[in-house]
N, C-alpha and C positions, 0 to 999 in steps of 0.2 A: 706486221706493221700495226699499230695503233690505230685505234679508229675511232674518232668521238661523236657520239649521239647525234643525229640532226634534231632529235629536240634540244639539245642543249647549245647547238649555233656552232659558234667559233670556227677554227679548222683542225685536222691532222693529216699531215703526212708524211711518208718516207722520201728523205733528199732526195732521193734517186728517182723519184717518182715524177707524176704530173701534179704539176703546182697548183693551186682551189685556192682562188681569191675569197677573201674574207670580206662576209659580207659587207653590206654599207649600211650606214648609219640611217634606221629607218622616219620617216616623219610622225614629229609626235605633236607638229604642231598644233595639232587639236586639241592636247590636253593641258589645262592648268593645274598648276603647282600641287592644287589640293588633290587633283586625282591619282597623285602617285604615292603609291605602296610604301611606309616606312617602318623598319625594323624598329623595335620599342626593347630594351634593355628588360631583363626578369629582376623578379624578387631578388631584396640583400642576400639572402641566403642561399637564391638557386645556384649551381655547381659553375652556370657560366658568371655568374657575379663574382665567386670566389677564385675562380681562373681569373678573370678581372682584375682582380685585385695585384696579382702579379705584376702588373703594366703601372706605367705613371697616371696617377690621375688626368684629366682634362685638365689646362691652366686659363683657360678661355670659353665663353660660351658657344655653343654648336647652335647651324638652325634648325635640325631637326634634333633629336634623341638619339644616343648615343647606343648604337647596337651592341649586342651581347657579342662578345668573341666566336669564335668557330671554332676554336681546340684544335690542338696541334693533329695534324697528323700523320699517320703510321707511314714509317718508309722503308725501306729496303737497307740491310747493313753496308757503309761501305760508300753509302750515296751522296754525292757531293753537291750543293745546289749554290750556282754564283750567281750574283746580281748584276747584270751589265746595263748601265743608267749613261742616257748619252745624253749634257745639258747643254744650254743655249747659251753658256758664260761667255760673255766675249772679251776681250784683255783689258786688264784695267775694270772690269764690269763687277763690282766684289758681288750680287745677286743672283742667283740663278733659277732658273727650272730642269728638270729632269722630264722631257719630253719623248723620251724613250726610255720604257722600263718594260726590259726584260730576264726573265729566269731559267738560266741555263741549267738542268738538272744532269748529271751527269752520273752513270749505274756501270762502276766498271765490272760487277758483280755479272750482270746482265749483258755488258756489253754494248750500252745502249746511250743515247743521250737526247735531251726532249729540250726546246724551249717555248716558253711559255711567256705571250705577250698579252700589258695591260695597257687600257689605254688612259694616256695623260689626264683625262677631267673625272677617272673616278671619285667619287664624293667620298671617302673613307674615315673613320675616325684614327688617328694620328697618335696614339699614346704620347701623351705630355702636353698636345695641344688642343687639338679639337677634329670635329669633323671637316675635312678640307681636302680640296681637290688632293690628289696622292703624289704631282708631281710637285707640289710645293716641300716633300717631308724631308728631303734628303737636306735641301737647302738649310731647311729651319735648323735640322736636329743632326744634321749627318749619318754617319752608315746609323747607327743605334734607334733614332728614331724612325729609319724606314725596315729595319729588321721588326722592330717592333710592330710595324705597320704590318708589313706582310704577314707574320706572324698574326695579330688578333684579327685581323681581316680573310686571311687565304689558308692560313693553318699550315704554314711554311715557313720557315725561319733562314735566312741566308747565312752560308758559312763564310762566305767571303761578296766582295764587292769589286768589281771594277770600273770606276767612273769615266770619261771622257768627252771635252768639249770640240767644237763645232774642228777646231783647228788640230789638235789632237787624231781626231780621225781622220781627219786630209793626209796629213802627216804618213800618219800608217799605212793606208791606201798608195799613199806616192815611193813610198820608203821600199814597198813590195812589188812597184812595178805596175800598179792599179788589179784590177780584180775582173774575172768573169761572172754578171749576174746574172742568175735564168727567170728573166722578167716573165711576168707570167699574164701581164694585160700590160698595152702600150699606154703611154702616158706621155702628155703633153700638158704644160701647164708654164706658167712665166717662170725665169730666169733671172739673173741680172746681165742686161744688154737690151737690146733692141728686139721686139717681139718674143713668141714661143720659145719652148724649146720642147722635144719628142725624143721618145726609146721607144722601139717597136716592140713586140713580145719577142719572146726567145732569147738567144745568150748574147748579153751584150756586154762590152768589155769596156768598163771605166775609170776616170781616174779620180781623185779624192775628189775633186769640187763636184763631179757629175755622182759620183755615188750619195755626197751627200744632198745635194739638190734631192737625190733618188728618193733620199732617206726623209726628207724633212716634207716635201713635195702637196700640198694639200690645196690648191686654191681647184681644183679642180675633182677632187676627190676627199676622200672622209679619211679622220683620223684611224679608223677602223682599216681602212687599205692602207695606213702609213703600217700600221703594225705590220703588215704582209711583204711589204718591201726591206719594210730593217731586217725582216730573217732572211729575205732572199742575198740582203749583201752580205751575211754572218756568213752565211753557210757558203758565198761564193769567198769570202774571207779564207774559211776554216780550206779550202779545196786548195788556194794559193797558197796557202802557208805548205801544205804537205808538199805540194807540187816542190818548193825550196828546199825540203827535205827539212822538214821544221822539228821531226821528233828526232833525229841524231845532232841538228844544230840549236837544239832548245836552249841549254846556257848561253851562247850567241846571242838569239835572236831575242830572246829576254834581256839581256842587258843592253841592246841596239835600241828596243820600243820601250823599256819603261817610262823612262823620262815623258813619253808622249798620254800617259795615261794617270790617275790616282786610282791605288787600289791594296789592298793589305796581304796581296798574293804574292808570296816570296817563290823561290826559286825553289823550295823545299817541298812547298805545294803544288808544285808542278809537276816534278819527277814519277811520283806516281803514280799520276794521271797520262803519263806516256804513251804506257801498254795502251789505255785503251783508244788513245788518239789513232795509232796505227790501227788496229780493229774497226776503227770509226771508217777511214780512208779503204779497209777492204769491202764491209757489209755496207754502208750506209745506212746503220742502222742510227738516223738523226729523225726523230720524231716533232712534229712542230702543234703546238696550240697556241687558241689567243680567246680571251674575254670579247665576247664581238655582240653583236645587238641584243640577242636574245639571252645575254646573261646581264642587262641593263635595265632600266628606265628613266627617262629622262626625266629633270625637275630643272626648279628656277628658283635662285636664294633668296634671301630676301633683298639680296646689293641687286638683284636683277641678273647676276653668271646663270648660265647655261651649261651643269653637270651632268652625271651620269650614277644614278642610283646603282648601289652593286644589286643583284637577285642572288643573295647569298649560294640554297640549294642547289641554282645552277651553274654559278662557280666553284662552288666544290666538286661536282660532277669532273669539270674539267680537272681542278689541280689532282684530284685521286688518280684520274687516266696520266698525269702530264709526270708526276710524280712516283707512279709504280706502289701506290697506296693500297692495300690489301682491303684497309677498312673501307 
């Protein structure tokens, strides 16, 4: 099983395992704007300038300086890494954000598969537009300009993407029968109706409105525990599909959900990735990270938002482990 640094935060571990809530969001209310850390771009000439140079200019001013990239890095042949971005579109609503973004790495080489979550108010610079929260990129620029995101910001590049809004995953969730999640801390926090609503820890079985309640769930809890819960419903996702016998009924069951999602994953793309789905369903070898406080620091724009500075070195820490990065 993978294991990531407790100086570097976040979490890891095997599906199979005991679940590690992800930390919460610590208080930085002490500090002003000017005491937080900002990465400063190099010289025209230095090698991260001319990696740079590869990407779109800015088309907009940033409020801080626009950091140097982090260079791609090294991965395992074979490696497959999707973007799964779940937005707040609601019908008729042409705007959206991407409130959940995460990176599913998948090593059929290894056997193995990792996801890695960020959280919605990273402050990141956007190739083509500027520095700005990360979950605004997809909207602006679609799949390209958050490939490029991830790429000059995490040193990852997505080979594919699958988006999905609020109803879209109800859909799925209901279409399957609902899902078992292995909640790992009870939560209770408003609904829509009258009073509360609670999930105790342990497996709880839900149906699209409660998984995404699950999913979206913060008035009581930090964006940092929302990451903890959208892999807990992936992975109770990934367990209900096999359970249907998903990898002999895969042509099926892909032309059943696509309609419910956008995404540039054909059916050819899939096939492949078979073998290792059944390997996944025997080891459990599903490894889990996420961006969590001590790969942050908090700042205030100059509009008055409340982001989240990246600490580059210690987000690379994680994407090398989350990735199977050698370098």
């Amino acid at each position: 099983m993978a294991a990531c640094s407790p100086a570097l935060g976040g979490f890891a571990q095997s599906a199979g395992g005991t679940p590690t809530p992800t930390p919460f969001l610590p208080d930085f209310s002490g500090r002003s704007a000017e005491d937080q850390p900002i990465a400063v771009t190099g010289g025209e000439n230095s090698q991260a300038s001319i990696y740079a140079s590869s990407f779109p200019p800015p088309s907009a001013a940033s409020d801080i300086p626009i950091p140097d990239p982090v260079g791609r890095l090294a991965q395992p042949d074979g490696q497959v890494n999707i973007l799964l971005v779940g937005s707040d579109q609601r019908p008729y609503d042409g705007g959206f954000r991407t409130d959940v973004i995460l990176l599913l790495t998948l090593n059929p080489k290894d056997g193995s598969a990792s996801m890695t979550s960020f959280p919605r108010d990273l402050y990141v610079y956007e190739p083509g537009w500027r520095v700005d929260r990360i979950n605004a990129a997809f909207a602006r620029g679609d799949f390209q300009m958050m490939a490029d995101t991830m790429e000059y910001n995490f040193g990852v590049r997505p080979d594919h993407y699958v988006l999905v809004n609020f109803e879209g995953f109800k859909t799925i969730i209901d279409a399957l029968g609902g899902v078992t999640v292995n909640v790992a801390q009870p939560l209770t926090d408003e609904r829509d109706g009258p009073g509360d609503f609670s999930v105790p820890a342990g497996a709880v079985n839900m149906d699209g409105e409660t998984a995404l309640w699950y999913v979206r769930s913060r008035g009581t809890s930090s964006d940092f525990d929302r990451t903890r819960r959208a892999q807990e419903v992936l992975v109770g996702l990934f367990w209900r599909l096999l359970s249907l016998d998903a990898i002999t009924r895969a042509p099926e069951l892909y032309e059943r959900y696509k309609q419910a999602v956008v995404t540039d994953i054909n059916m050819g793309d899939v096939l492949p990735l078979l073998p290792l789905a059944a390997d996944l369903g025997t080891t459990s070898n599903i490894h889990r990270y996420a961006i969590g406080p001590e790969q942050i620091q908090s700042f205030t724009t100059s509009s008055g938002a409340a982001v989240l500075l990246p600490i580059y070195d210690a987000i690379l820490g994680i994407m090398k482990q989350a990735i199977s990065s050698p370098g």
